[in-house]
N, C-alpha and C positions, 0 to 999 in steps of 0.2 A: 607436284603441287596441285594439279588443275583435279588431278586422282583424289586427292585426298577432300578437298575441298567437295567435291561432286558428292562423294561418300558423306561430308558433314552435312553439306545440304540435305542431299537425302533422308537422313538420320530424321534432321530436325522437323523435317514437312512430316514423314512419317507420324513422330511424334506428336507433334500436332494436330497431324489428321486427327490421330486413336482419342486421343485431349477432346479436339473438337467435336466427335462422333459420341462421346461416352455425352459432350452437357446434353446433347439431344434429348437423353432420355430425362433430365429434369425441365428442359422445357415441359414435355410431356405431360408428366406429373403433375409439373407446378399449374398448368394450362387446364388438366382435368380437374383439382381442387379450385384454383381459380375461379370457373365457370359456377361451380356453383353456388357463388354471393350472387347470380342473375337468376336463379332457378330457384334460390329459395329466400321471400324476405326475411323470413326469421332470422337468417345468416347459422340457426343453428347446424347445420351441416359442414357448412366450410369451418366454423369454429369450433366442430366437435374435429374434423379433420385435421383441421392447421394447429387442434392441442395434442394429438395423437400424431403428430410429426414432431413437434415442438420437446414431448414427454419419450418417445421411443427413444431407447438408447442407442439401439443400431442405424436409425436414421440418422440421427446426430451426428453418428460415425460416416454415414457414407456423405451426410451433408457437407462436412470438412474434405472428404474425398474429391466430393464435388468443387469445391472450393478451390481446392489445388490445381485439380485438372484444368477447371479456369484458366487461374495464372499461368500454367504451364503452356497454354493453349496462343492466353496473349502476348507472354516472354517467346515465345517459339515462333509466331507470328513477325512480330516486331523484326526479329534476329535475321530469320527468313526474307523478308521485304529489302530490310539495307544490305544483305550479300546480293540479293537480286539487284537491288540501283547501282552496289558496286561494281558488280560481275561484266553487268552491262551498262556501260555509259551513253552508248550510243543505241538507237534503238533500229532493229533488226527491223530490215525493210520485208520479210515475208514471216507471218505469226502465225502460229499456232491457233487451234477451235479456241482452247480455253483464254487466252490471248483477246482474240475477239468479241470477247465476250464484252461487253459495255461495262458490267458492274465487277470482271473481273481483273481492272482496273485500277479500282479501288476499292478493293475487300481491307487493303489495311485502313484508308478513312473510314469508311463504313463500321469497321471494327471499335477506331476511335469513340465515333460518336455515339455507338452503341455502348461503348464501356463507361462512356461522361454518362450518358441515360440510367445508367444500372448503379454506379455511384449514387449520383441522387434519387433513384428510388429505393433501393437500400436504405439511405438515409432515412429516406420518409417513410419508412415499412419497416424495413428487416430490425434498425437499428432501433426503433420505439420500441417492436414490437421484444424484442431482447431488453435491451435497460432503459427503455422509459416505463414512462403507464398508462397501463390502457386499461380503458373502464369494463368492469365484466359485468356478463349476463350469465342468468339462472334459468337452465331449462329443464322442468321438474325437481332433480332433484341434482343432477351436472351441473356446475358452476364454469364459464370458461371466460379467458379473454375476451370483448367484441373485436376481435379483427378485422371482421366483416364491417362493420361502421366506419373501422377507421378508412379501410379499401372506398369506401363509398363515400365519405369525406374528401376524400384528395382527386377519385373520381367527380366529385361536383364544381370543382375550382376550374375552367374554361381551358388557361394558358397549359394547363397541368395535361389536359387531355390531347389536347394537339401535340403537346412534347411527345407525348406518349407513343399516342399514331403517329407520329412524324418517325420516333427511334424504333417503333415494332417495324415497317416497312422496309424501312434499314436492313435490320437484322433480318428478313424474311430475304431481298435479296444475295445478306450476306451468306445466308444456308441454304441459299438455292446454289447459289455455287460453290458454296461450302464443301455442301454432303457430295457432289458431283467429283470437287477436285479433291476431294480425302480418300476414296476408292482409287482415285487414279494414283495418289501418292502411293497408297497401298498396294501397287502393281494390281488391282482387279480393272484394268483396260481392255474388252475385249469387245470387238463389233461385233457381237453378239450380245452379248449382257450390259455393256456400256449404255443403248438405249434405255433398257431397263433401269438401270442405276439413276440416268436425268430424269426418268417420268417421276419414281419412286420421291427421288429427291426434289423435285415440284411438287410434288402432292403434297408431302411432307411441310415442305416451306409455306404454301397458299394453307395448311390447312390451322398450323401452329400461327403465322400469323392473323390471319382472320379470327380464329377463335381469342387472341388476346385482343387486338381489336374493335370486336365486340362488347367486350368486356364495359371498358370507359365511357364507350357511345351508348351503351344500352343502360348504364348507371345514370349517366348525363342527360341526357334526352327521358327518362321515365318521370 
C-alpha cells in the first residue's frame, strides 16, 4: 500500500512538475509582448503581435495546449497537497531544505490566489478580447483590435493595480520554488547542479515578475 501510494505520488508531482515547467515558457512570451504596450504609445506593435497570435493557427493550437497544461498543473497540485495533509497528520519534528522553506508552505494558497487573480484577469482581457468588443485602430494600411488601450484602461483603475502586484509577487514566490522543487521531482537533485537549478530558478522568478510588475506601475504612474 505505502508502495503504491509513494509510486502515485510520484507520478503525479512529476507530472506536475513537467505541467508547471512547460507555463513557464508562456509567461515568457506573454511577458515579452506584454512589455511592449510600455515601449511603444502607438500600442501598434503589441497589437500587430497579440493579432498575429490571435490569427496563427498553430498558436491557437498550442494556446489550448497551454491551457491544459494549466489544469493539469492545478488538478495535480491540489491532489498532491491533500495526499500530503493525509499522509502526514502530524508534523515531522526534523524537515527537509525544501520544507523550510517559508513560501513552501504555501505554494498551494499561493497557487489559490493566483488562479482567483488569472480568473479575473481573463475575464477582464482574455474574455473581451475573444467575444466582446474591442475598438480598433488603423495603422497605415493594417487594421487591428486596440488591445493595448484596453491593457492601459484596466492599468489606470488604482485597486486593479495593486490586485495585480499584490497576485504577480505571489506567483513570482510561487516559481521560485516552483522551478526549484520541479527538477527535484524530476530526480535532477544533485549537489553539484542543484545550486545551479535555485540561482537559474531565482533569476527566472525576479525577472518574469518584475517585468510584469512594471507593466501596471509604469501605465499608472505615466
Amino acid at each position: 500500500m505505502g508502495n503504491s501510494f509513494s509510486y502515485s505520488s510520484i507520478t503525479k508531482k512529476i507530472i506536475m512538475s513537467l505541467a508547471g515547467l512547460f507555463l513557464i515558457s508562456f509567461l515568457l512570451v506573454h511577458l515579452g509582448i506584454n512589455l511592449l504596450v510600455i515601449f511603444d504609445s502607438t500600442y501598434e506593435k503589441f497589437n500587430a503581435a497579440a493579432h498575429f497570435m490571435a490569427t496563427n493557427p498553430l498558436i491557437q493550437i498550442f494556446q489550448w495546449v497551454l491551457f491544459i497544461g494549466f489544469i493539469i498543473h492545478i488538478i495535480y497540485g491540489i491532489i498532491v497537497q491533500l495526499q500530503n495533509w493525509s499522509a502526514r497528520p502530524v508534523k515531522y519534528q526534523k524537515k527537509g531544505y525544501s520544507e523550510l522553506s517559508y513560501f513552501s508552505k504555501f505554494m498551494i494558497h499561493t497557487g489559490v490566489i493566483v488562479f482567483v487573480f488569472l480568473v479575473i484577469h481573463f475575464a477582464n482581457f482574455f474574455i473581451v478580447a475573444k467575444f466582446g468588443h474591442v475598438k480598433e485602430i488603423t495603422y497605415g494600411s493594417e487594421t487591428y483590435e486596440n488591445l493595448g488601450a484596453l491593457i492601459v484602461a484596466l492599468f489606470k483603475i488604482g485597486w486593479y493595480v495593486v490586485f495585480y502586484v499584490f497576485a504577480i509577487l505571489l506567483m513570482g514566490f510561487h516559481l521560485q520554488h516552483g522551478i526549484q522543487s520541479a527538477f527535484q521531482s524530476l530526480g535532477l537533485n544533485h549537489w553539484r547542479y542543484t545550486p545551479v537549478i535555485k540561482t537559474i530558478g531565482t533569476v527566472l522568478s525576479v525577472v518574469i515578475t518584475l517585468g510584469f510588475i512594471a507593466i501596471p506601475l509604469v501605465i499608472y504612474f505615466s
